[in-house]
ROVEXLO-74437 format. One line per 3 residues: number of its first residue (from 0); their letters; for each residue x, y, z of N, C-alpha, C. Coordinates in nm, 2 decimals, decimal comma. Layout:
% ROVEXLO-74437
NUM> a> X:Y:Z:X:Y:Z:X:Y:Z  ...
//
This chain:
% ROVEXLO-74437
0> xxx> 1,99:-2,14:-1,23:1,89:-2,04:-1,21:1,89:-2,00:-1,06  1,90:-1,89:-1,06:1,88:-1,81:-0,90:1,77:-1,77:-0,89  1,71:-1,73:-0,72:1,61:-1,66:-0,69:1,62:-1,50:-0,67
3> xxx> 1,54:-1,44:-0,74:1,55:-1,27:-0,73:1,41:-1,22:-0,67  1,45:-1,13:-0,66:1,33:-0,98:-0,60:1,29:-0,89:-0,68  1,23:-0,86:-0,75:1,21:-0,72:-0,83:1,08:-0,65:-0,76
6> xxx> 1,13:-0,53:-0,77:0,99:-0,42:-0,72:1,01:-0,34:-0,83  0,91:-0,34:-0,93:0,88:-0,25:-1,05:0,80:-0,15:-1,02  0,79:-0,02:-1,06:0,72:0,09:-1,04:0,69:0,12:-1,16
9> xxx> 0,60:0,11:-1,18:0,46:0,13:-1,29:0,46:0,25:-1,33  0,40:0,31:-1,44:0,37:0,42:-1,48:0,20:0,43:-1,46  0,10:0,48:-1,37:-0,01:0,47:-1,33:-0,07:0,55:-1,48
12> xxx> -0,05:0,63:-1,49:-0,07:0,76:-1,62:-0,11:0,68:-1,78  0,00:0,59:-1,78:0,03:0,51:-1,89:-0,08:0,38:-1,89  -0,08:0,31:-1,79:-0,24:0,22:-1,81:-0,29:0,21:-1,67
15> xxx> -0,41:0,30:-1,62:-0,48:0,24:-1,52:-0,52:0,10:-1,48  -0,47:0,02:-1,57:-0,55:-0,12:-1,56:-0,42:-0,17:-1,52  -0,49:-0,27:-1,38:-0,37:-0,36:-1,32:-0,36:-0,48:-1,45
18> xxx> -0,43:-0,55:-1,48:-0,37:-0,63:-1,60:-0,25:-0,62:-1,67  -0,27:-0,48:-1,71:-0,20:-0,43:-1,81:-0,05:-0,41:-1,78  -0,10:-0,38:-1,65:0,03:-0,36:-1,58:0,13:-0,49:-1,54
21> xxx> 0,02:-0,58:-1,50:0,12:-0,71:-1,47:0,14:-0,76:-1,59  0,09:-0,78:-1,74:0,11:-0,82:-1,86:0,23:-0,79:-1,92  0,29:-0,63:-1,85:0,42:-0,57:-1,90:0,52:-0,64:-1,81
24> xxx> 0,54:-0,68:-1,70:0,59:-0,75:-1,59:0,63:-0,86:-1,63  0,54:-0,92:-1,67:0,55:-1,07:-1,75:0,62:-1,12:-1,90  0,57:-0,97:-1,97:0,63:-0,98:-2,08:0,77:-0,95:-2,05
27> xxx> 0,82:-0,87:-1,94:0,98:-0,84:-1,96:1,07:-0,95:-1,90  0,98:-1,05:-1,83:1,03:-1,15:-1,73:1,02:-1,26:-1,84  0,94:-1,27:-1,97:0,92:-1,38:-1,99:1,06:-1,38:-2,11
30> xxx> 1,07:-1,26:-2,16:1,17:-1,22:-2,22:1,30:-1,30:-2,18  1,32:-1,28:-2,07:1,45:-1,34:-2,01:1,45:-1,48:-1,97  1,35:-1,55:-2,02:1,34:-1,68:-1,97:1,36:-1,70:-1,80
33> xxx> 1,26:-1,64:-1,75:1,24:-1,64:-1,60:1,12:-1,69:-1,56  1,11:-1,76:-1,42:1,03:-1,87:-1,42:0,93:-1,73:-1,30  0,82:-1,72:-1,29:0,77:-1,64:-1,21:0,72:-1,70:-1,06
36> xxx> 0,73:-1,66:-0,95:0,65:-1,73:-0,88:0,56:-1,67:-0,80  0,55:-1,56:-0,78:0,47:-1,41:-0,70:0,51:-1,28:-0,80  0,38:-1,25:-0,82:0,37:-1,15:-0,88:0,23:-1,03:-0,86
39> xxx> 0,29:-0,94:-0,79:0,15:-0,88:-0,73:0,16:-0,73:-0,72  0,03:-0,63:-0,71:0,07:-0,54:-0,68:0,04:-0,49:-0,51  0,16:-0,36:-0,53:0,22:-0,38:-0,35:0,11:-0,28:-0,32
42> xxx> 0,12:-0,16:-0,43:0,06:-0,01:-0,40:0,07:0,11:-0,44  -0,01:0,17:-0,51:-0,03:0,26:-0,56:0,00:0,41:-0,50  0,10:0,50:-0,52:0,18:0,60:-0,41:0,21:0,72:-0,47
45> xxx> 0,24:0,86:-0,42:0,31:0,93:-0,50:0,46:0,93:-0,46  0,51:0,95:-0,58:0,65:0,95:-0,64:0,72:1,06:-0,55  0,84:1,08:-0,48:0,94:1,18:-0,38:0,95:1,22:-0,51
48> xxx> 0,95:1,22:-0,62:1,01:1,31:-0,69:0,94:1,27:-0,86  0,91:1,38:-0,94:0,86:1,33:-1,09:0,97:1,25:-1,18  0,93:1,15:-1,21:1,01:1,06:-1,30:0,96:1,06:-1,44
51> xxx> 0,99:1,08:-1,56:0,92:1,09:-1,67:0,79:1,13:-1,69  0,80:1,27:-1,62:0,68:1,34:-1,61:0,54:1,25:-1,53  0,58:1,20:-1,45:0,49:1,08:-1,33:0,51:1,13:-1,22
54> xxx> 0,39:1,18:-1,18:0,37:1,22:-0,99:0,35:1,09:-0,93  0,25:0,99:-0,98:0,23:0,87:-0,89:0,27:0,70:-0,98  0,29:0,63:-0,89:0,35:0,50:-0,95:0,29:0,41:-0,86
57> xxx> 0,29:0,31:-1,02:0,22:0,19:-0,87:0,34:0,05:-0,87  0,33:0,05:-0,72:0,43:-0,03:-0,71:0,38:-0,18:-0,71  0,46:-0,29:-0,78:0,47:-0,42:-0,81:0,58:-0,50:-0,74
60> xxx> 0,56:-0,58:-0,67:0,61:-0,72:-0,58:0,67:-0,84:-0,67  0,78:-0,86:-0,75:0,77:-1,01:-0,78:0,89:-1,08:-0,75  0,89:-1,22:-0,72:1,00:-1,30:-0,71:0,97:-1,38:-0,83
63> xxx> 1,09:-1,46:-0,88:1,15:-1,55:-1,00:1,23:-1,57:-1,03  1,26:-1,70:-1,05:1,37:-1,78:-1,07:1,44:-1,71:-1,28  1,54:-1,70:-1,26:1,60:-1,66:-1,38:1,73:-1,70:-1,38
66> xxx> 1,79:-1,70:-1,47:1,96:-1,74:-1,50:2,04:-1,60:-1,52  2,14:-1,62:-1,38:2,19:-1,47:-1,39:2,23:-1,39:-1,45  2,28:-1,44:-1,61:2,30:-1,39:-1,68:2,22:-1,30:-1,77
69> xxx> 2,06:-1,35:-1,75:1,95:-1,27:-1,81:1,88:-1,13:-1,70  1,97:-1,11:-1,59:1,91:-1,00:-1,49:1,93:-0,84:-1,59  2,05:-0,87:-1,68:2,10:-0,73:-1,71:1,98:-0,71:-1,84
72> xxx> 1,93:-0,79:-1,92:1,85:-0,77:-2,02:1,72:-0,73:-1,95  1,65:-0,80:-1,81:1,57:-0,71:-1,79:1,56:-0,60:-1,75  1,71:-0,53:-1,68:1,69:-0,43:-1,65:1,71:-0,30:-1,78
75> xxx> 1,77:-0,36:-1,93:1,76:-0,30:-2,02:1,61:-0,30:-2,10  1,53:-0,42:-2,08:1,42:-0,38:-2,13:1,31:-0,29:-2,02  1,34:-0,25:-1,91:1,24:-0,21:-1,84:1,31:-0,01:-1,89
78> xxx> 1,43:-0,02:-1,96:1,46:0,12:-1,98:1,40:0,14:-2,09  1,38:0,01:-2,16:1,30:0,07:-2,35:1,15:0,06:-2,35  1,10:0,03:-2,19:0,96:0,00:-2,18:0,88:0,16:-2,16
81> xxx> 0,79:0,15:-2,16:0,71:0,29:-2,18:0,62:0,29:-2,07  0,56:0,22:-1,99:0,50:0,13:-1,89:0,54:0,12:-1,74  0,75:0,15:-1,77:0,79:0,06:-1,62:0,86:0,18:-1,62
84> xxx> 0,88:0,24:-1,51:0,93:0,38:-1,47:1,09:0,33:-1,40  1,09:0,27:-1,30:1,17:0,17:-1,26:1,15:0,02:-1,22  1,31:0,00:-1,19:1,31:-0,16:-1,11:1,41:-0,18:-1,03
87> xxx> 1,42:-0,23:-0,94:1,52:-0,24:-0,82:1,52:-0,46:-0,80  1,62:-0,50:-0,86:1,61:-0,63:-0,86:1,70:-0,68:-0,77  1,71:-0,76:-0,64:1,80:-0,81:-0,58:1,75:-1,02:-0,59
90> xxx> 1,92:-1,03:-0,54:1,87:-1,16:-0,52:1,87:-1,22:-0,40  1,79:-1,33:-0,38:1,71:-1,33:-0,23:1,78:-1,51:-0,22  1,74:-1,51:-0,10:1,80:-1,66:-0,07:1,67:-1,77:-0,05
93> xxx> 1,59:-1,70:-0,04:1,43:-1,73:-0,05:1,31:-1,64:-0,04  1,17:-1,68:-0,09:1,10:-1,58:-0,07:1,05:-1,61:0,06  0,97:-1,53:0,12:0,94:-1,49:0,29:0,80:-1,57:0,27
96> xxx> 0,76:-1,66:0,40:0,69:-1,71:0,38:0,50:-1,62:0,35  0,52:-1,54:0,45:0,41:-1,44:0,42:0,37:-1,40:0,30  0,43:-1,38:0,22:0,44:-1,36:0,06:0,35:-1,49:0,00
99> xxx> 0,38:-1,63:0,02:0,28:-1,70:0,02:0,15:-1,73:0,05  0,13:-1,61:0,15:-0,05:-1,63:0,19:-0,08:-1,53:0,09  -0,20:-1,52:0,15:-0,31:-1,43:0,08:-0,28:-1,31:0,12
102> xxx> -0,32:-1,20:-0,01:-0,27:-1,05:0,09:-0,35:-1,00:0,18  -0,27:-0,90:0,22:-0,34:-0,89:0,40:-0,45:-0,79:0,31  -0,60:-0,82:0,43:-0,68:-0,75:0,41:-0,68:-0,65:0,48
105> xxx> -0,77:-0,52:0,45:-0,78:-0,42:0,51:-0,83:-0,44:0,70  -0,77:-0,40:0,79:-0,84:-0,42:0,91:-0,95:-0,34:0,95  -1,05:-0,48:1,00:-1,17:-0,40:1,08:-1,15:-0,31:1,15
108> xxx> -1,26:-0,22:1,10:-1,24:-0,05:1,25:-1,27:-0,12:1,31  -1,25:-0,09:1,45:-1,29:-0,17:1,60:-1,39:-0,04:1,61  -1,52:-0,06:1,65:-1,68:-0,02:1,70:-1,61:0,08:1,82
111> xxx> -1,67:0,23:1,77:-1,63:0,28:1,89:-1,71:0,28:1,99  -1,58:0,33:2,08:-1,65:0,27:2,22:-1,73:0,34:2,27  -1,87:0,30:2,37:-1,97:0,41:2,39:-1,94:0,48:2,49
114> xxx> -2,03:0,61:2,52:-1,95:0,70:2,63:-2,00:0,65:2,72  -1,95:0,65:2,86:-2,02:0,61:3,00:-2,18:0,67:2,99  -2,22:0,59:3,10:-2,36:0,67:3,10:-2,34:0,78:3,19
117> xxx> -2,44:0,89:3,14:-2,40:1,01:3,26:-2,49:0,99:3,36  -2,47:1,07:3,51:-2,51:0,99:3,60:-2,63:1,09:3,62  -2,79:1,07:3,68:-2,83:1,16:3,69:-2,85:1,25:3,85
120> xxx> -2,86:1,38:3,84:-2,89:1,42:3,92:-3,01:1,37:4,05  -2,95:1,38:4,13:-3,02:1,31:4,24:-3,18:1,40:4,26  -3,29:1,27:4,28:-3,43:1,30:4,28:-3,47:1,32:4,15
123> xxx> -3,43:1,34:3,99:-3,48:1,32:3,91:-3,55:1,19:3,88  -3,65:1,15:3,81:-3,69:1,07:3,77:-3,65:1,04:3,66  -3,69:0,88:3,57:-3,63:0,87:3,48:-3,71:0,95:3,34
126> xxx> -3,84:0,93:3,39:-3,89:1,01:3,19:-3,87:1,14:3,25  -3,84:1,24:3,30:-3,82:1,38:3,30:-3,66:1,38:3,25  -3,67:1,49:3,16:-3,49:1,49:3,10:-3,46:1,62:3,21
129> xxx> -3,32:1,57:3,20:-3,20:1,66:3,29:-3,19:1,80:3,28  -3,18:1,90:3,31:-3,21:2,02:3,32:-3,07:2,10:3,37  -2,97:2,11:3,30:-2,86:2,17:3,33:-2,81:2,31:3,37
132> xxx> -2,76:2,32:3,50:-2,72:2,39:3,56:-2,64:2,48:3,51  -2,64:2,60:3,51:-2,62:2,76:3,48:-2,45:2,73:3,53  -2,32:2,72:3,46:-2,20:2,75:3,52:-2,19:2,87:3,64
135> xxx> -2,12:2,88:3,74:-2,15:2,97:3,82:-2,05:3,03:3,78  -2,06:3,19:3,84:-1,96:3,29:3,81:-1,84:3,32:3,86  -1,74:3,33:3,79:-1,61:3,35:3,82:-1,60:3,50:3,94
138> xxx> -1,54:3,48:4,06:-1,51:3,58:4,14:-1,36:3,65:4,11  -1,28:3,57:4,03:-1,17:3,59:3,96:-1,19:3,80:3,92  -1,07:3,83:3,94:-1,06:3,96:3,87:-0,99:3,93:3,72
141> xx> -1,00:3,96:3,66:-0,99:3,99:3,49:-0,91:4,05:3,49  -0,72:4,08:3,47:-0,67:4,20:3,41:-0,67:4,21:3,28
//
């Protein structure tokens, strides 16, 4: 048994439900007697180009141990699948440890930052508001 890589691209059109989607994943992996060990989805994108009448695909992440000789059956059952638009399977020497955590969450917006205070004109008081000054006029000639 070796370790591989598959990145599946989903047919989003065909079942909106991630379940469904990883159930087809599974079923074509389990087909080959392949051991799963990460299986996830990466991201939902539009397609460079329409593939079986599909503008968008959602993409899937998995590694699994399988016997090399079962890589070519899944790439024949992902052509008789209705579900899996493509697959790109390599073999890896291990999976990356980050793949092991949790997936990354969305990052906090950072609070934007507030404007300086503006400074007030001199001899104003504080409860009287500011009273702004007329731009002065350009001595500039205009052609």
């Amino acid at each position: 048994m070796k370790l591989y890589e598959a990145m599946f691209v989903m047919d989003v059109q065909a079942s909106a439900d991630a379940a469904a989607m990883e159930a087809e994943i599974r079923r074509i992996l389990g087909r080959a007697e392949a051991e799963i060990l990460i299986c996830r989805k990466w991201e939902d994108r539009r397609l460079a180009y329409e593939i079986a009448g599909s503008k968008r695909g959602s993409y899937w992440l998995t590694y699994f141990n399988a016997p090399t000789d079962k890589v070519a059956g899944i790439e024949r059952d992902v052509q008789l699948s209705e579900k899996v638009l493509r697959v790109l399977v390599l073999r890896v020497d291990e999976v990356p440890k980050s793949e092991y955590a949790a997936p990354p969450q969305p990052e906090a917006q950072p609070a934007p930052a507030e404007p300086p205070p503006e400074a007030s004109p001199v001899g104003e008081s504080a409860g009287e508001p500011a009273v702004e000054a007329e731009p002065a006029a350009s001595t500039e000639d205009v052609a």
